[in-house]
Backbone as XML, in Angstrom:
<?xml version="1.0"?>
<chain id="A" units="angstrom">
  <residue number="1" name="UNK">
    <atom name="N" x="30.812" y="9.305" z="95.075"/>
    <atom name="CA" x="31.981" y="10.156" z="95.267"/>
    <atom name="C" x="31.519" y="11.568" z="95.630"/>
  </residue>
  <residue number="2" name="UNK">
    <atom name="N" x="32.103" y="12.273" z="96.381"/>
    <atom name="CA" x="32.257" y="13.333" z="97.048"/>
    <atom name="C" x="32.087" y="14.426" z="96.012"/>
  </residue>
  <residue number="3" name="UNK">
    <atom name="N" x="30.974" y="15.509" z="96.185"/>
    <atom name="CA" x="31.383" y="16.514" z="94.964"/>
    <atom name="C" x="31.913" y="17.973" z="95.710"/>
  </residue>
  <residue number="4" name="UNK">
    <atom name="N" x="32.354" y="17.686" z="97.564"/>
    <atom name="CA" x="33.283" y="18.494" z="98.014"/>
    <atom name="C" x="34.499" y="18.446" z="97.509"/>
  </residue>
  <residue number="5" name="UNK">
    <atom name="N" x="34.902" y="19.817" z="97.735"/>
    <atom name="CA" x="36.538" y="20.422" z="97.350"/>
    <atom name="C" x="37.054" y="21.111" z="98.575"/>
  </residue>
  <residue number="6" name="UNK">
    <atom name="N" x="38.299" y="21.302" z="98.277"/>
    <atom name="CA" x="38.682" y="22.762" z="98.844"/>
    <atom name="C" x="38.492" y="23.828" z="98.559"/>
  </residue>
  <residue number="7" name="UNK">
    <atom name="N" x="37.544" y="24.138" z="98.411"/>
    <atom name="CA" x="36.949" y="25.492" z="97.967"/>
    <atom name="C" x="35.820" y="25.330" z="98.937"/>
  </residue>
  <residue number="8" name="UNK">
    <atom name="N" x="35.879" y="26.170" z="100.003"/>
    <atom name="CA" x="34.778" y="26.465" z="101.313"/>
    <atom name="C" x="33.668" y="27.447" z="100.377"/>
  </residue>
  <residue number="9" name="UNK">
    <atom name="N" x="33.902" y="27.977" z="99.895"/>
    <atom name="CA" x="32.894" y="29.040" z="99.117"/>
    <atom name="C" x="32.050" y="27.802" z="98.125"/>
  </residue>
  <residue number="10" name="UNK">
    <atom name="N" x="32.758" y="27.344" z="97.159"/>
    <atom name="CA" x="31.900" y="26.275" z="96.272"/>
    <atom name="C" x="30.904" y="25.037" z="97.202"/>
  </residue>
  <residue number="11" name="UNK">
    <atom name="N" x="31.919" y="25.090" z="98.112"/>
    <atom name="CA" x="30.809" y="24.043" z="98.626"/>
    <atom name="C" x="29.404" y="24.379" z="99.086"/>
  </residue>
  <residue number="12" name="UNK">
    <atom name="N" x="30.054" y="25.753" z="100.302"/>
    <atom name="CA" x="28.270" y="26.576" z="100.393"/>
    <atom name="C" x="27.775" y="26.771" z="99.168"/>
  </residue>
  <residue number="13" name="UNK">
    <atom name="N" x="28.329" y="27.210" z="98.105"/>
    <atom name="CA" x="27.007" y="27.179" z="96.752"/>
    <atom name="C" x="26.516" y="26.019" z="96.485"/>
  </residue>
  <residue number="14" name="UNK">
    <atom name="N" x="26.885" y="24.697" z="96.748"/>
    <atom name="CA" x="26.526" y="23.696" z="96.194"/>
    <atom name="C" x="25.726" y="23.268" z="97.479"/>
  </residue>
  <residue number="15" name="UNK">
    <atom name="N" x="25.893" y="23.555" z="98.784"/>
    <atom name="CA" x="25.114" y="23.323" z="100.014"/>
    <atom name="C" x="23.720" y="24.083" z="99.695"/>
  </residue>
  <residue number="16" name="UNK">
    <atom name="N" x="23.517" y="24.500" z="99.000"/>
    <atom name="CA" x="22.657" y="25.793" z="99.003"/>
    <atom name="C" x="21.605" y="25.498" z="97.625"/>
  </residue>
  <residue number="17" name="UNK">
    <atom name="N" x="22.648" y="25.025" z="96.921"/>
    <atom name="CA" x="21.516" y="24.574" z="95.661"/>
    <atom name="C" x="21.323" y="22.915" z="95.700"/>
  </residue>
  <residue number="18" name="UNK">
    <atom name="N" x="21.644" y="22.283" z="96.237"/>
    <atom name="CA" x="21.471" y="20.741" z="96.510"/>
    <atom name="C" x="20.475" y="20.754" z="97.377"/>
  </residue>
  <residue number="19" name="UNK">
    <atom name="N" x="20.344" y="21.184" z="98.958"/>
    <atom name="CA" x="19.484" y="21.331" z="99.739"/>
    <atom name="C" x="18.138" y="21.794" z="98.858"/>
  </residue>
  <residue number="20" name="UNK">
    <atom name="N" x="18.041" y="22.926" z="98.515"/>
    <atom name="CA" x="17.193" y="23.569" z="97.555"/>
    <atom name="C" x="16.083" y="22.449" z="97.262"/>
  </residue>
  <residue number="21" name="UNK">
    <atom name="N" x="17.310" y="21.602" z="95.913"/>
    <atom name="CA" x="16.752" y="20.785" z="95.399"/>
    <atom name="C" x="15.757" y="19.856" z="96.196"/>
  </residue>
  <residue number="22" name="UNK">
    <atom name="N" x="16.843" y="18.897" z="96.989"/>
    <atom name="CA" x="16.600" y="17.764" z="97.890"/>
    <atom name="C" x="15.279" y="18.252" z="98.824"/>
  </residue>
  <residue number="23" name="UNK">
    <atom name="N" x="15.621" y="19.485" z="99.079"/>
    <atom name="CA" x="14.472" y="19.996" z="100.277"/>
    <atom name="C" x="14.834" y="19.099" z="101.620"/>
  </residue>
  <residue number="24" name="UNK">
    <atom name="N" x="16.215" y="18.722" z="101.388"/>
    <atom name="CA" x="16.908" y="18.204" z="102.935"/>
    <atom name="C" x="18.316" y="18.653" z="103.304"/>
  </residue>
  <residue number="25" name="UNK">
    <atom name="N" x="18.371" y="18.986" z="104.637"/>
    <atom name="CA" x="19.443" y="18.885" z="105.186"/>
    <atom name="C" x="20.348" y="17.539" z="105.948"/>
  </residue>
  <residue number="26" name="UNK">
    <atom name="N" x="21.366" y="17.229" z="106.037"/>
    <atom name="CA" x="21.860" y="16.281" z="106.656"/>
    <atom name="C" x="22.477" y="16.576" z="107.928"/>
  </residue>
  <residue number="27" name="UNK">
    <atom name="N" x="22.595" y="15.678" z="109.091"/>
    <atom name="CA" x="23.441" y="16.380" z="110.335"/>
    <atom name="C" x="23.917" y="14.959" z="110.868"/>
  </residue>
  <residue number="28" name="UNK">
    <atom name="N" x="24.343" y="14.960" z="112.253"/>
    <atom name="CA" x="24.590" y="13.916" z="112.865"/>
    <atom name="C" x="24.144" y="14.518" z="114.080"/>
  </residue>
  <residue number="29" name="UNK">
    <atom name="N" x="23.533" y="13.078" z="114.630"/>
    <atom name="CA" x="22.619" y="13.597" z="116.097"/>
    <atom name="C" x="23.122" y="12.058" z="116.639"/>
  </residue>
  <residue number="30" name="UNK">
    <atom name="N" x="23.389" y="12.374" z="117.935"/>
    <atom name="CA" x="23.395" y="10.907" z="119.283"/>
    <atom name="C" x="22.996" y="11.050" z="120.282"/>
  </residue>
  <residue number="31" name="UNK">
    <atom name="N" x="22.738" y="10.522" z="121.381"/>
    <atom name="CA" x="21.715" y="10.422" z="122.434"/>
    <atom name="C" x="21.916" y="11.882" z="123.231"/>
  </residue>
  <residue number="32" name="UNK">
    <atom name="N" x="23.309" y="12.720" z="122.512"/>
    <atom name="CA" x="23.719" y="13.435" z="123.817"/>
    <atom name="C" x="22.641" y="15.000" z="122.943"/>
  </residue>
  <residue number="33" name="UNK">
    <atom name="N" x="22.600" y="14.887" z="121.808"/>
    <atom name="CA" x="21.744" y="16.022" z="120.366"/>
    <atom name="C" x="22.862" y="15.791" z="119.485"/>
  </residue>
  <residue number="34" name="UNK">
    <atom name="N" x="22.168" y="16.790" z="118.560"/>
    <atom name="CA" x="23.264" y="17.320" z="117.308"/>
    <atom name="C" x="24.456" y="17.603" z="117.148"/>
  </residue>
  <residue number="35" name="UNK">
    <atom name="N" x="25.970" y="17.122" z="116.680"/>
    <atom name="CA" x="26.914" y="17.155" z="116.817"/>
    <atom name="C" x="27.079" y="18.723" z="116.516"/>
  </residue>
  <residue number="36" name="UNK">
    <atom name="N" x="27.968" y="19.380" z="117.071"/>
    <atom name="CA" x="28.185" y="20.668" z="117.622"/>
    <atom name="C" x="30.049" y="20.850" z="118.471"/>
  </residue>
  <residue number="37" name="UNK">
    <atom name="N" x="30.544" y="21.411" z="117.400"/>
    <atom name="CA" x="31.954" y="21.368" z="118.084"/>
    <atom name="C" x="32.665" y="23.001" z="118.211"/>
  </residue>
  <residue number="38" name="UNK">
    <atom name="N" x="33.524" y="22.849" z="118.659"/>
    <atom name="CA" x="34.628" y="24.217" z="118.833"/>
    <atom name="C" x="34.688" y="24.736" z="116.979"/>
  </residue>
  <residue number="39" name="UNK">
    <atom name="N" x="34.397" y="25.943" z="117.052"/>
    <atom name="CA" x="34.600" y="26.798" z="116.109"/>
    <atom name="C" x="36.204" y="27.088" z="115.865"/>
  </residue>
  <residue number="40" name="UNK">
    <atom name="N" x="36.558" y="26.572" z="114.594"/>
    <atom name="CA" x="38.420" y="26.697" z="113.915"/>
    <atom name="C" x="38.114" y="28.700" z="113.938"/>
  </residue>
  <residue number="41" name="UNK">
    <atom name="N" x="37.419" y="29.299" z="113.458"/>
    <atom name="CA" x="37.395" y="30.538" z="113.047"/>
    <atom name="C" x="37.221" y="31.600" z="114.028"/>
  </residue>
  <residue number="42" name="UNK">
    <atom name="N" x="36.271" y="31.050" z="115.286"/>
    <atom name="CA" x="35.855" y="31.987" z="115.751"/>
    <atom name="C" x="35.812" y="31.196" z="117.217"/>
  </residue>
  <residue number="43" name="UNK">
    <atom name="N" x="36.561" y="32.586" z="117.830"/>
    <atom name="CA" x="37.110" y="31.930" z="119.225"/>
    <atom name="C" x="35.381" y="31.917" z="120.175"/>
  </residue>
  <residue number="44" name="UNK">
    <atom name="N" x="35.468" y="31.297" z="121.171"/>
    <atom name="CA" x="34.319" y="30.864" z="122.282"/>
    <atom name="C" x="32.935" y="30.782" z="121.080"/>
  </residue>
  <residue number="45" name="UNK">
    <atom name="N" x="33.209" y="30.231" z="120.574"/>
    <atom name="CA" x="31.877" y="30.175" z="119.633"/>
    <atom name="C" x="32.163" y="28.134" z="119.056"/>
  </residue>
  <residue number="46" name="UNK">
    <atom name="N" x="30.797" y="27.921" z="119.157"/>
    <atom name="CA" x="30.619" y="26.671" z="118.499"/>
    <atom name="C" x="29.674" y="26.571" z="117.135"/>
  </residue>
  <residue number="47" name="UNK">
    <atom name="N" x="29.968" y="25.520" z="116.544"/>
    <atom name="CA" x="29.938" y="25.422" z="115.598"/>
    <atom name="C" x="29.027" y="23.907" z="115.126"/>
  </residue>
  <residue number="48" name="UNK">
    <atom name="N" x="27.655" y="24.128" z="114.451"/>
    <atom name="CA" x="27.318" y="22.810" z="113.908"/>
    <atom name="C" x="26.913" y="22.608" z="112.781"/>
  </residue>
  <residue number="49" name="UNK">
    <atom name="N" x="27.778" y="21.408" z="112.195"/>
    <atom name="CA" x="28.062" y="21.115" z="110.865"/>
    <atom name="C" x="27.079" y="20.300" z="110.325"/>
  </residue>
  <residue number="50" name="UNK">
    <atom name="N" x="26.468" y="20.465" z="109.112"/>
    <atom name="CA" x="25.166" y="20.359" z="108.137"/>
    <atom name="C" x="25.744" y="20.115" z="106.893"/>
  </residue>
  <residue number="51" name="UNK">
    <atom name="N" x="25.187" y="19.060" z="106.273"/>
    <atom name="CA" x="25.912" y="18.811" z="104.634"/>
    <atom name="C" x="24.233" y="18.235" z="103.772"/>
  </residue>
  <residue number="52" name="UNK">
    <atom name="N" x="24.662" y="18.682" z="102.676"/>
    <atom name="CA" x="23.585" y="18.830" z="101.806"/>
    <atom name="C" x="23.237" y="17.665" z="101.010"/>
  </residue>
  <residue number="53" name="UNK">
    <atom name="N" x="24.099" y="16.241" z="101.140"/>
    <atom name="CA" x="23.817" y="14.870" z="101.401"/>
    <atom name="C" x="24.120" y="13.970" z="101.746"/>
  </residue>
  <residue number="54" name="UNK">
    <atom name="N" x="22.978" y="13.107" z="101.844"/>
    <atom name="CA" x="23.684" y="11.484" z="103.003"/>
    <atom name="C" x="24.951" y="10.946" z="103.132"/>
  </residue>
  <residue number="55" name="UNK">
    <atom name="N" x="25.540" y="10.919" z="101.681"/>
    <atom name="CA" x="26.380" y="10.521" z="101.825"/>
    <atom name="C" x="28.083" y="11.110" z="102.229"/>
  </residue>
  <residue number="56" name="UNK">
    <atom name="N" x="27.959" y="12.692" z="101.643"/>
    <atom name="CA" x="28.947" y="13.819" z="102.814"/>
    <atom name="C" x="28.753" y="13.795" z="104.107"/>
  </residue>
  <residue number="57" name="UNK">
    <atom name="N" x="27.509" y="13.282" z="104.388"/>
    <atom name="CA" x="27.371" y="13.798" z="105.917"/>
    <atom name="C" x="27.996" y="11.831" z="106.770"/>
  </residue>
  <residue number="58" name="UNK">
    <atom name="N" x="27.945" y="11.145" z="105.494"/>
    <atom name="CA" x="28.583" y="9.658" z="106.169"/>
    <atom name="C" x="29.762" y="9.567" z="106.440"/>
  </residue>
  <residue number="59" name="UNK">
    <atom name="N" x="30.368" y="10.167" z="105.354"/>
    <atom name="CA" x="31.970" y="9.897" z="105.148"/>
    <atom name="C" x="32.625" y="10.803" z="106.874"/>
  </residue>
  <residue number="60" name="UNK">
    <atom name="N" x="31.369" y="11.921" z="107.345"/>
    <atom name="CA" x="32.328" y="12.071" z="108.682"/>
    <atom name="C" x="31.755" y="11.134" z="109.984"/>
  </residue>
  <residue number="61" name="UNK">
    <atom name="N" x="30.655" y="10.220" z="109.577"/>
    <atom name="CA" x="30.316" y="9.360" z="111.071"/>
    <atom name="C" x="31.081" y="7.920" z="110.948"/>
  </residue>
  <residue number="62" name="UNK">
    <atom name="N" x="32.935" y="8.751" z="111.152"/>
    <atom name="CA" x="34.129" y="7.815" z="111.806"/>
    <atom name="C" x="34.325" y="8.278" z="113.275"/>
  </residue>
  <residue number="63" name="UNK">
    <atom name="N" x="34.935" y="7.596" z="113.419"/>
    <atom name="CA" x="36.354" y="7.678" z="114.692"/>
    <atom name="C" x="35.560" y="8.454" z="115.352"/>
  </residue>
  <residue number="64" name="UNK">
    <atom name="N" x="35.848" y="9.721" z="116.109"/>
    <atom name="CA" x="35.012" y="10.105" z="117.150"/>
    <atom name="C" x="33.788" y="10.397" z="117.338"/>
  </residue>
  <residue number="65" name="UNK">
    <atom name="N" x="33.208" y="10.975" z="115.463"/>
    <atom name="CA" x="31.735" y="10.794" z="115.576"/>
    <atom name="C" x="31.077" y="9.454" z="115.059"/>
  </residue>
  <residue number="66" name="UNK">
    <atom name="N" x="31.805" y="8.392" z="115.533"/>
    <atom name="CA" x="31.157" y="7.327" z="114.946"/>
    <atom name="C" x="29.900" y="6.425" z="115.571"/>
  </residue>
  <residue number="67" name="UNK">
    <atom name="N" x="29.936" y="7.060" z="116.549"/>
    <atom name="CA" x="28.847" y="6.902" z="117.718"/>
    <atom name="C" x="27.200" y="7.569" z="117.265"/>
  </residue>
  <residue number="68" name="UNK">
    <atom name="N" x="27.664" y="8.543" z="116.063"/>
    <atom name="CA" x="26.367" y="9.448" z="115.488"/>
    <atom name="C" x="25.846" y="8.671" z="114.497"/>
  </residue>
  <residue number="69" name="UNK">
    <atom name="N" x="24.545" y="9.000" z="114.421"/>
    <atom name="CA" x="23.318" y="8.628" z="113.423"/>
    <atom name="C" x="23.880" y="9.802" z="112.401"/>
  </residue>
  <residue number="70" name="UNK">
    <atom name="N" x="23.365" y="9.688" z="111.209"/>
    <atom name="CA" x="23.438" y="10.619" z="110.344"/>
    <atom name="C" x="21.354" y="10.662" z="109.740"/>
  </residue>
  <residue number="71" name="UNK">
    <atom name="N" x="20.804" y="11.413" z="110.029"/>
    <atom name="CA" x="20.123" y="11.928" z="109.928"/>
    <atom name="C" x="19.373" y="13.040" z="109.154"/>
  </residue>
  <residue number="72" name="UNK">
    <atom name="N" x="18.396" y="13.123" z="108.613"/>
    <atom name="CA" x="17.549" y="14.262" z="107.539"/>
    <atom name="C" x="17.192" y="15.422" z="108.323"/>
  </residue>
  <residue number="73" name="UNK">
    <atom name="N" x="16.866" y="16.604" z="108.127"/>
    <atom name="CA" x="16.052" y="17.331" z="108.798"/>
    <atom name="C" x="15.090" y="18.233" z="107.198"/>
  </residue>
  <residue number="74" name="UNK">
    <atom name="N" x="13.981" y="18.305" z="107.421"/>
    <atom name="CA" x="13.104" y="18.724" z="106.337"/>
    <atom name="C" x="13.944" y="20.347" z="106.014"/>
  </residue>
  <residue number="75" name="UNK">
    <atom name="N" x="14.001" y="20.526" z="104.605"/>
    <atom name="CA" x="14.723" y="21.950" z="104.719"/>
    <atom name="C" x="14.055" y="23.072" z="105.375"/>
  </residue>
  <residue number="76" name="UNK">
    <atom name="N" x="12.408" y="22.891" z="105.283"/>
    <atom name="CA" x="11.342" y="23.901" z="105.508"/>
    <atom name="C" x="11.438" y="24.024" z="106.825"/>
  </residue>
  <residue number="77" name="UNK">
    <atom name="N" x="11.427" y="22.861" z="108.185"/>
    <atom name="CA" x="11.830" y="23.010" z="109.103"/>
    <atom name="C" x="13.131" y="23.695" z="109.574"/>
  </residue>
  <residue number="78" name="UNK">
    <atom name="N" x="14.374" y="23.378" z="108.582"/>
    <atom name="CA" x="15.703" y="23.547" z="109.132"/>
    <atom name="C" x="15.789" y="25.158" z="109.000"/>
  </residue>
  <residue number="79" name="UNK">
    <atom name="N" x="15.319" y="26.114" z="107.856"/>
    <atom name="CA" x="15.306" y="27.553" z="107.709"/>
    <atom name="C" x="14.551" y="28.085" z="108.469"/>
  </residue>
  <residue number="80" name="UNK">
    <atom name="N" x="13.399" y="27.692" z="108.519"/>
    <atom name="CA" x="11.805" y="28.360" z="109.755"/>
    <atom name="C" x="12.156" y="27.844" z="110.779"/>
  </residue>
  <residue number="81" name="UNK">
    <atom name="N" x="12.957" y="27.216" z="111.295"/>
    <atom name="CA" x="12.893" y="26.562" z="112.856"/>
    <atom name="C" x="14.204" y="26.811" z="113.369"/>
  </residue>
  <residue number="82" name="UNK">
    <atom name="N" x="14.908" y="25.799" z="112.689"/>
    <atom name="CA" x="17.039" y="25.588" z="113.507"/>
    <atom name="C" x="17.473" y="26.883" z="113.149"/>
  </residue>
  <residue number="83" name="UNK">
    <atom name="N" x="17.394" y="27.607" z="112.273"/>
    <atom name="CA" x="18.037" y="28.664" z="111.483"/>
    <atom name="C" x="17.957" y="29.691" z="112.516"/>
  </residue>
  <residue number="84" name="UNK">
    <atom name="N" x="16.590" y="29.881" z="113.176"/>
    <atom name="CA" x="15.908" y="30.979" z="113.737"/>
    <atom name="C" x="16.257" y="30.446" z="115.208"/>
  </residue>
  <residue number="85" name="UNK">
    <atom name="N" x="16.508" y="29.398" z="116.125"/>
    <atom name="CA" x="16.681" y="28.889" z="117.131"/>
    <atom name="C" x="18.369" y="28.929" z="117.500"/>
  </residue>
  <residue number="86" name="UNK">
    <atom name="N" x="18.805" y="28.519" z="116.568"/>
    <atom name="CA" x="20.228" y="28.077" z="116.680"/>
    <atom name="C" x="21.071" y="29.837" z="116.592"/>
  </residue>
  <residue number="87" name="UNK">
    <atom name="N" x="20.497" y="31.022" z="115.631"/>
    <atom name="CA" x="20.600" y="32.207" z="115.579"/>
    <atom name="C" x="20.666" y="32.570" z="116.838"/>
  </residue>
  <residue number="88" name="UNK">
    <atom name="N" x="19.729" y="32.788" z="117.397"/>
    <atom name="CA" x="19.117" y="32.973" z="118.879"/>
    <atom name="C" x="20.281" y="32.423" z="119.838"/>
  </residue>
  <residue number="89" name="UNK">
    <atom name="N" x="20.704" y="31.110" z="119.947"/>
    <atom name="CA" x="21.463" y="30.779" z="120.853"/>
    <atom name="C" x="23.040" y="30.762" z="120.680"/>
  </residue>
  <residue number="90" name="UNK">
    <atom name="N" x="23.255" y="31.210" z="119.695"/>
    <atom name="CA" x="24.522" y="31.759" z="118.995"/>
    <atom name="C" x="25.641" y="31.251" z="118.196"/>
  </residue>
  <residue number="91" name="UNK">
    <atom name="N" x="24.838" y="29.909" z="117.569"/>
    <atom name="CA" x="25.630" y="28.636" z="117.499"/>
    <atom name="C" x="25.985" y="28.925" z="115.769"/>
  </residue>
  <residue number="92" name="UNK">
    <atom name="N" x="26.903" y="29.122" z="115.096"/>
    <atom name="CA" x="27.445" y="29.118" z="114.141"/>
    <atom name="C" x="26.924" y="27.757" z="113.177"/>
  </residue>
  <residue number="93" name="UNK">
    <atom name="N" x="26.625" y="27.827" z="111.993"/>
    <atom name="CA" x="26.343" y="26.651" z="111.014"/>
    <atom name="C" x="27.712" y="26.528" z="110.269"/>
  </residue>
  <residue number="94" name="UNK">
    <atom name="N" x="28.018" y="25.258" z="109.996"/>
    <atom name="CA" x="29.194" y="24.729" z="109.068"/>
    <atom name="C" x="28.494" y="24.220" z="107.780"/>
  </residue>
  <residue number="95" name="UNK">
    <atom name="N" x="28.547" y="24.124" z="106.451"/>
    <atom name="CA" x="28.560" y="23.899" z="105.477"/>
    <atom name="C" x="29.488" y="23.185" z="104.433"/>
  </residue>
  <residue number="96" name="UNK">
    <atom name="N" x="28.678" y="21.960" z="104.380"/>
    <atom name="CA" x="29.764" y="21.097" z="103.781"/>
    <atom name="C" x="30.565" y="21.086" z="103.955"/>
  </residue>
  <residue number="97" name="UNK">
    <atom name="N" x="31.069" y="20.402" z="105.062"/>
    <atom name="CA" x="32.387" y="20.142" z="105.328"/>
    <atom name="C" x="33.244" y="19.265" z="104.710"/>
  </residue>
  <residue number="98" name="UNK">
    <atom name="N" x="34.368" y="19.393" z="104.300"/>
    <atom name="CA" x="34.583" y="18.115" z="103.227"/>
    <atom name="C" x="35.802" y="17.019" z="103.959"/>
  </residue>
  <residue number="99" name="UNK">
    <atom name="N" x="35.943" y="16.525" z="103.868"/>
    <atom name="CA" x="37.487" y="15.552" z="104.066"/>
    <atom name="C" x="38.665" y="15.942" z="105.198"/>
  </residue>
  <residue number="100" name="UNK">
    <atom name="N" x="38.708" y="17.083" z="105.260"/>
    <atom name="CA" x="39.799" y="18.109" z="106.148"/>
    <atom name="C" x="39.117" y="18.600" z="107.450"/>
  </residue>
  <residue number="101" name="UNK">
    <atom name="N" x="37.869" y="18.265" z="107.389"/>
    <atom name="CA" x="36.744" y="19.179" z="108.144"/>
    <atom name="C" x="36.733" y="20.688" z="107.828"/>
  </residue>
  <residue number="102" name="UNK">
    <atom name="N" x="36.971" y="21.045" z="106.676"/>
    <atom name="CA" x="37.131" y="22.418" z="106.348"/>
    <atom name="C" x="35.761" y="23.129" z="105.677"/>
  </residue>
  <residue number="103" name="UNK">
    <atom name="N" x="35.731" y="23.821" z="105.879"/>
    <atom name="CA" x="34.152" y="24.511" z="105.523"/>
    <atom name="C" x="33.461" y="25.698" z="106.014"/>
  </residue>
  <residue number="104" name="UNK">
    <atom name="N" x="32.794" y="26.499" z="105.217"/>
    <atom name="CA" x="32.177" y="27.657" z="105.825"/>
    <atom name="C" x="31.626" y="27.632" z="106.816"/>
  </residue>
  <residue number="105" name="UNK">
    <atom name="N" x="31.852" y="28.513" z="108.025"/>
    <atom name="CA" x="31.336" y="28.425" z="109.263"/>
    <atom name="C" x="30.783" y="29.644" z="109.179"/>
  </residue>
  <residue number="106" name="UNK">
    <atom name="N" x="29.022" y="29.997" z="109.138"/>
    <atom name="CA" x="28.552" y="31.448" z="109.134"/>
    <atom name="C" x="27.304" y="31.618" z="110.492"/>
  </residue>
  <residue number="107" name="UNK">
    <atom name="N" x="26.561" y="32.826" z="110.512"/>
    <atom name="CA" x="25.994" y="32.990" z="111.135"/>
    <atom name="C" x="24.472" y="32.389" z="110.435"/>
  </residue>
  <residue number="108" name="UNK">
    <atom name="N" x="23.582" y="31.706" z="111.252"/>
    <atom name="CA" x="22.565" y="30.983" z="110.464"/>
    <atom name="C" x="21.686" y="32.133" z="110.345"/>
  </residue>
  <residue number="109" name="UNK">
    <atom name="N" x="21.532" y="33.237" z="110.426"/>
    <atom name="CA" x="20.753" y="34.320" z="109.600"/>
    <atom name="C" x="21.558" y="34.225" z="108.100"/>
  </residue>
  <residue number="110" name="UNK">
    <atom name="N" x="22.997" y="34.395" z="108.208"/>
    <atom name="CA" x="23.723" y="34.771" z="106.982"/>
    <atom name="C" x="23.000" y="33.313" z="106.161"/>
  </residue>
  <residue number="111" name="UNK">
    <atom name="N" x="23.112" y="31.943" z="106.376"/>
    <atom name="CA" x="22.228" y="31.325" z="105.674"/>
    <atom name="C" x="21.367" y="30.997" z="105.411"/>
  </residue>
  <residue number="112" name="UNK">
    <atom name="N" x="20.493" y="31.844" z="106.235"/>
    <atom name="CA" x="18.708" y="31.689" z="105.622"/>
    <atom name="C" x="18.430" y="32.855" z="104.321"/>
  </residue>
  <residue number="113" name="UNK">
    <atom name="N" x="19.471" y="33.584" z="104.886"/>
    <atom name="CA" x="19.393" y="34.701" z="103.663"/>
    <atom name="C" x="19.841" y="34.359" z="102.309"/>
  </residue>
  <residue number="114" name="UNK">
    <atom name="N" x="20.738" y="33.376" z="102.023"/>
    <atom name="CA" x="20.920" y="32.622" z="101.109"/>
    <atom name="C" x="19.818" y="31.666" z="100.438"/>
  </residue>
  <residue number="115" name="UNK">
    <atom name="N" x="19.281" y="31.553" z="101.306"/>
    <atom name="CA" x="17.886" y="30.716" z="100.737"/>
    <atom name="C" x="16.691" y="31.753" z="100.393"/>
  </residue>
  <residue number="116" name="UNK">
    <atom name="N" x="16.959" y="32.898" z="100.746"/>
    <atom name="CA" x="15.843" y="33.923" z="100.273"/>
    <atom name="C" x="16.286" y="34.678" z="98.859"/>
  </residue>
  <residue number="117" name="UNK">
    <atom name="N" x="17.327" y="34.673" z="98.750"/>
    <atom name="CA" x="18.174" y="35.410" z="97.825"/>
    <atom name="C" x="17.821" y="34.847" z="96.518"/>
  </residue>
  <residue number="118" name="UNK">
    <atom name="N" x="17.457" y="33.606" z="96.532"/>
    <atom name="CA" x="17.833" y="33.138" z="94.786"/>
    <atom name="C" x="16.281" y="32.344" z="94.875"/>
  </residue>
</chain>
């Protein structure tokens, strides 16, 4: 069972200390890359959504992303590498997204700094 809510804030804390733990990130990737969609928050900006385990990141490979793998990425890679790449190319990170597709959408500096912080 799901330990997302509606609470976009709780979930990044729990994205943040689960990853930690796990030392993994989750995503969905298909032949085309990493699923990557229209940003709800922020106009001409996209957005790609990351959940902090296998099984949050399953419950969304339905219906249109059902075509996606759900996939690991090492955390050490995902902060030193995607964080710093994906920054660069201007692509917004989502965080735990839960059931609604609702979830913090930040700048991936704003979450590497979260991983330096604590």
């Amino acid at each position: 069972m799901s330990k997302l809510t509606a609470d976009i804030e709780q979930n990044l804390a729990l994205f943040i200390q689960e990853t930690k733990q796990s030392e993994l990130v989750w995503g969905l990737k298909n032949e085309d890359g990493w699923l990557a969609v229209d940003s709800t928050e922020f106009e001409n900006s996209e957005v790609m959504p990351f959940w902090s385990t296998e099984a949050d990141a399953k419950l969304h490979n339905v219906e249109e992303w059902a075509d996606f793998e759900v996939l690991q990425i090492p955390l050490d890679i995902f902060v030193e590498d995607w964080l710093l790449t994906l920054d660069e190319d201007g692509v917004l990170i989502g965080t735990n997204w839960n059931s609604q597709l609702e979830g913090k959408e930040m700048e991936p500096s704003e979450i590497a700094k979260l991983y330096i912080a604590e």
